[in-house]
C-alpha positions in Angstrom: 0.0 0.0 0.0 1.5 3.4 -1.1 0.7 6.3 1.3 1.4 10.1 0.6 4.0 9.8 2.9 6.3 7.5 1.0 5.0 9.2 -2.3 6.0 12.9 -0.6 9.8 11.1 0.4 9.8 9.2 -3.4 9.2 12.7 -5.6 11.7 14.8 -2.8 14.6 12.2 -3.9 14.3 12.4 -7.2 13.8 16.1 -7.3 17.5 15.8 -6.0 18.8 14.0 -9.2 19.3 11.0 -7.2 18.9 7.7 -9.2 15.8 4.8 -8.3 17.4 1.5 -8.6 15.4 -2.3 -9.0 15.7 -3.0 -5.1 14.4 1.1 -4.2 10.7 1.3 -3.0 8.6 3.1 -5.9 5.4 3.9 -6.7 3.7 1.3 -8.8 2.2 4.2 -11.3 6.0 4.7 -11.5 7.3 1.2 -12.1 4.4 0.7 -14.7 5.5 3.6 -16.5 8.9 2.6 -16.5 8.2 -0.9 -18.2 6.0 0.6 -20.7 8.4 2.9 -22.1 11.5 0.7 -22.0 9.4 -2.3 -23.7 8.4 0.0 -26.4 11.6 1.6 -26.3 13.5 -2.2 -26.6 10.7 -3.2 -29.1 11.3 -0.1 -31.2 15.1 -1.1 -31.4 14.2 -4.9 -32.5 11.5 -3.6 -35.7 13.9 -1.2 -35.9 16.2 -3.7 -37.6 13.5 -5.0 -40.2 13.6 -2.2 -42.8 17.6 -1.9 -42.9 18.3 -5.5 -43.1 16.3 -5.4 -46.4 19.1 -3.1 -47.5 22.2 -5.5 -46.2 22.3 -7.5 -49.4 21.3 -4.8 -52.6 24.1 -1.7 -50.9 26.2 -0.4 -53.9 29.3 -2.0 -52.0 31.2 -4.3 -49.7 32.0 -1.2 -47.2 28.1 -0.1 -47.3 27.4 -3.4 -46.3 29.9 -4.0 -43.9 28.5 -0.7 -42.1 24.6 -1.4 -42.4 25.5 -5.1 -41.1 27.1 -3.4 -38.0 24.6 -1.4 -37.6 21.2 -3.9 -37.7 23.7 -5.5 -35.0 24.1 -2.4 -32.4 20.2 -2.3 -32.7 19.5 -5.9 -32.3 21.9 -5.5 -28.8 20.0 -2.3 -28.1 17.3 -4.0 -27.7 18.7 -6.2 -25.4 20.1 -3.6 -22.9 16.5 -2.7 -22.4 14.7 -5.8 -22.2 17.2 -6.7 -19.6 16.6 -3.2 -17.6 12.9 -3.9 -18.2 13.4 -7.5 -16.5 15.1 -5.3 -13.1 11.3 -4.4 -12.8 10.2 -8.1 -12.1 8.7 -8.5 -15.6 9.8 -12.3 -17.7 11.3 -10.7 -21.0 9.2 -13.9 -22.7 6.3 -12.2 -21.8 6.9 -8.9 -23.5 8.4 -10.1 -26.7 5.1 -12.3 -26.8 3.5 -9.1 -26.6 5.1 -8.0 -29.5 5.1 -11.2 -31.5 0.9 -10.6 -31.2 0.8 -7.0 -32.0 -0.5 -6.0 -28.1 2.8 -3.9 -27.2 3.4 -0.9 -29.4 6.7 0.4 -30.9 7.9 3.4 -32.4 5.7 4.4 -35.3 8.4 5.5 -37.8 9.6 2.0 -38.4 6.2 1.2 -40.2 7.3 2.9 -43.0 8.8 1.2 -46.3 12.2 1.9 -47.0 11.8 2.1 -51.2 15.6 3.1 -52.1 19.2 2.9 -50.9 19.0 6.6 -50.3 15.9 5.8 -47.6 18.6 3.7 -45.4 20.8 7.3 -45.7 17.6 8.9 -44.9 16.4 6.7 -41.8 20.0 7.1 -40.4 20.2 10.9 -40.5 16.9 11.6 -39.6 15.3 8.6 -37.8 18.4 7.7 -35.5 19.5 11.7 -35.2 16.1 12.3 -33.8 16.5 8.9 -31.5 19.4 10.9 -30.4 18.3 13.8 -29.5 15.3 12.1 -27.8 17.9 9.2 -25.9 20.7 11.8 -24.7 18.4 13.5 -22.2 17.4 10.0 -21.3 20.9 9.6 -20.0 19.6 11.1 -17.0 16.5 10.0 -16.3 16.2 8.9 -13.0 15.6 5.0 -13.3 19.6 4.1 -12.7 19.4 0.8 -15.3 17.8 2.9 -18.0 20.3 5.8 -17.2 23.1 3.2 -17.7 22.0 0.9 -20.9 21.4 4.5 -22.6 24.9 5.7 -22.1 26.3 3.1 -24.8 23.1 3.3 -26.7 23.8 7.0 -27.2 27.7 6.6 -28.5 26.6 3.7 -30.7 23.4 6.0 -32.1 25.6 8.5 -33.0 27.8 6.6 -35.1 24.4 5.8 -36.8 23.6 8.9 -37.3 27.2 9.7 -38.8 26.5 6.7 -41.5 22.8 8.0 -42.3 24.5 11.7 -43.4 27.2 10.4 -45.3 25.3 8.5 -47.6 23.0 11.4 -48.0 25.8 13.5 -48.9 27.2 11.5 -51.4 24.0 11.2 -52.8 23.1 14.6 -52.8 26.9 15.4 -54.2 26.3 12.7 -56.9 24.7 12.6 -60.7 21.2 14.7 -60.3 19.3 11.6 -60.5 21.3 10.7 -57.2 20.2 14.0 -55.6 16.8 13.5 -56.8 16.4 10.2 -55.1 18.0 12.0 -51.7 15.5 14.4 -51.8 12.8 12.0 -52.3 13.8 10.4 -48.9 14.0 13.4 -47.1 10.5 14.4 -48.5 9.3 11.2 -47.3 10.7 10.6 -43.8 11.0 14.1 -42.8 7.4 14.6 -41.2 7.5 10.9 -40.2 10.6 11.8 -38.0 9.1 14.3 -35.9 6.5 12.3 -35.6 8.5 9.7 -33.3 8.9 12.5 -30.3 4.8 12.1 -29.5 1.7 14.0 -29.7 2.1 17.7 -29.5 2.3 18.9 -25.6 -1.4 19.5 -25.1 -2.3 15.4 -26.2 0.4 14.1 -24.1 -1.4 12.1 -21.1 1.7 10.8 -19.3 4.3 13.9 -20.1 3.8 15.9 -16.7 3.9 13.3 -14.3 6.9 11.3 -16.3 8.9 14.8 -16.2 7.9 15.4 -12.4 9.6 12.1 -11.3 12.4 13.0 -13.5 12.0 9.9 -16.3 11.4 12.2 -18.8 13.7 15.7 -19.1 12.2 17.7 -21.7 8.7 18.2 -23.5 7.7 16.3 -26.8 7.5 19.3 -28.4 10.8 21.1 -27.1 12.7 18.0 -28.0 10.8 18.2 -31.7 11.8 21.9 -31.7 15.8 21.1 -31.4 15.4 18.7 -33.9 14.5 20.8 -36.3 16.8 23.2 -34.9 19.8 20.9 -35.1 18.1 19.5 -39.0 17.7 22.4 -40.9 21.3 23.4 -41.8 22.5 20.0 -42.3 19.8 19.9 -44.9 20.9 23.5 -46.4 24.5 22.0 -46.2 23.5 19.2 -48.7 21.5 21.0 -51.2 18.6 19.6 -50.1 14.6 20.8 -49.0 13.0 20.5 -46.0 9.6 19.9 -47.2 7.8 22.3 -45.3 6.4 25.1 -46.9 5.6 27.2 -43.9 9.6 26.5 -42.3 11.0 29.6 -41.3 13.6 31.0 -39.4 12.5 33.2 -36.3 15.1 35.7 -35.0 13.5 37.0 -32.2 13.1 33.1 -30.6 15.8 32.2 -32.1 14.3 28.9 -33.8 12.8 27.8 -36.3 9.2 28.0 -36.8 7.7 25.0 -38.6 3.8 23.7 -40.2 1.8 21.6 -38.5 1.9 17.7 -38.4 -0.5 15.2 -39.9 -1.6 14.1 -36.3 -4.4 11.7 -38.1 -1.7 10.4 -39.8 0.1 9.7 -36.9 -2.7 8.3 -35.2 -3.4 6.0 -37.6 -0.1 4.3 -38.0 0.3 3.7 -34.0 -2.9 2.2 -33.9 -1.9 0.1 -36.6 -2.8 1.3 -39.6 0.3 1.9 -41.1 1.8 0.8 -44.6 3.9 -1.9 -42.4 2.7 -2.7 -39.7 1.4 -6.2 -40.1 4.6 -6.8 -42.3 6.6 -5.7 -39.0 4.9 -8.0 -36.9 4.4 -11.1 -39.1 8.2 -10.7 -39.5 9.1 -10.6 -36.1 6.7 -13.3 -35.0 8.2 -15.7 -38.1 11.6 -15.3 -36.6 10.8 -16.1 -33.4 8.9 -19.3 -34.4 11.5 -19.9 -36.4 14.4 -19.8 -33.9 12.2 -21.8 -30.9 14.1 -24.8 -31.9 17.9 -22.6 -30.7 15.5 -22.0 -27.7 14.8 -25.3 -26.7 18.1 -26.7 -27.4 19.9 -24.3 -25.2 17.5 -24.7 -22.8 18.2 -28.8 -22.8 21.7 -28.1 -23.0 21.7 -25.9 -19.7 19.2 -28.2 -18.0 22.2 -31.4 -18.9 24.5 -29.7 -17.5 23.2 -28.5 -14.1 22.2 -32.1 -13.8 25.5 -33.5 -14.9 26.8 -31.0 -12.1 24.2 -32.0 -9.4 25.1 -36.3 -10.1 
């Protein structure tokens, strides 16, 4: 039983940038809150994979696909930083990949988009993992010690992402005009997409307050949007290329950019499943894990043999 009490000592440590770890006493809105994020966080990591491993076996050469290879790999162990800080919370990891396998557990909504050319992998790096930066750095500090932790390493590794995404867009963009045709292409089409992935706007967001009073969360959706775009816009002027939004503008007196509003039905619509992939995403991930119950079990009976062999 919770009483205001422990809930008055609970929101008085945290104010002090003092870290919760798996053995602390916390609220159960708070522990709830925690697994729901980092499961969709560790599931967004894991479908994350799907549209860039397409791309493994048709890049233009051995390098390109040395480096996407490396990189489906960081996200595939991204994933399993945070299902194991999710399982610190008491909940089987089993259970929440089921979850996913079944399409009950949501992920990030950008990944059920098609990626149509080998400028959309340069695309998805710059913009999708550059805005999964700016979003995971503040993370860094949120106040849930084995989410702090798994998102140090996830951040170094994202950058490098983000690094690969922009050079490919530059030498696209630097390329024949047919090259910098497809680049902008990609940008038109994951741009609004990729702010899409920080949330509703401010005024829809139904856990925001209470997630930045107990310090999980740092900033706003929309203030981490807005230094996005901030951070966005002149690497885009840098490469030749358009931001496609007609009503972008810079404003000198905030100092920021001011920027047209979002397709929010659209958005909507995909995370309730709706999008152009989202049954391919989940029929994917649900194939592979059928298909890989037989490494399961035969780990499993390997471990079980030896314990016994151990015990005799």
């Amino acid at each position: 039983m919770e009483n205001q009490e422990q809930l008055d000592k609970f929101s008085a440590y945290v104010q002090q940038e003092l870290k919760i770890e798996a053995k602390d006493w916390m609220p159960e809105q708070y522990r709830k809150t925690l697994v729901r994020q980092m499961a969709q966080h560790a599931h967004s990591e894991v479908v994350g994979m799907l549209p860039e491993a397409n791309w493994i076996t048709r890049a233009p050469t051995l390098k390109r696909k040395a480096i996407l290879l490396a990189k489906v790999q960081d996200e595939g162990g991204h994933g399993l930083y945070l299902y194991s800080a999710v399982e610190t919370l008491g909940v089987e990891r089993d259970d929440l990949v089921n979850d996913l396998n079944h399409g009950i557990a949501k992920y990030s909504s950008i990944f059920n988009y098609p990626t149509l050319s080998w400028s959309d992998i340069g695309a998805v790096g710059w913009l999708v993992d550059g805005a999964a930066i700016v979003n995971q750095v503040s993370l860094q500090r949120t106040s849930y010690g084995p989410y702090s932790r798994a998102m140090i390493r996830i951040c170094k590794e994202e950058s490098f992402h983000q690094r690969q995404g922009y050079v490919i867009m530059m030498k696209m963009a630097q390329g024949s005009a047919e090259q910098k045709k497809m680049a902008q292409d990609s940008l038109n089409r994951w741009w609004w997409p990729s702010l899409m992935m920080f949330g509703p706007s401010d005024k829809d967001s139904t856990h925001s307050q209470q997630n930045m009073a107990w310090r999980i969360k740092r900033h706003s959706n929309d203030e981490l949007r807005q230094k996005f775009i901030d951070m966005t816009v002149p690497q885009a002027e840098y490469l030749g290329l358009t931001i496609p939004d007609p009503d972008l503008k810079w404003n000198a007196e905030k100092g920021q950019y001011d920027w047209g509003e979002i397709d929010w039905d659209e958005f909507w619509n995909v995370v309730k499943g709706n999008g152009m992939c989202n049954k391919e995403r989940v029929a994917a991930r649900k194939k592979a894990s059928d298909d890989g119950a037989w490494v399961r079990e035969a780990a499993t009976a390997y471990a079980n043999k030896r314990k016994t062999s151990k015990v005799a």
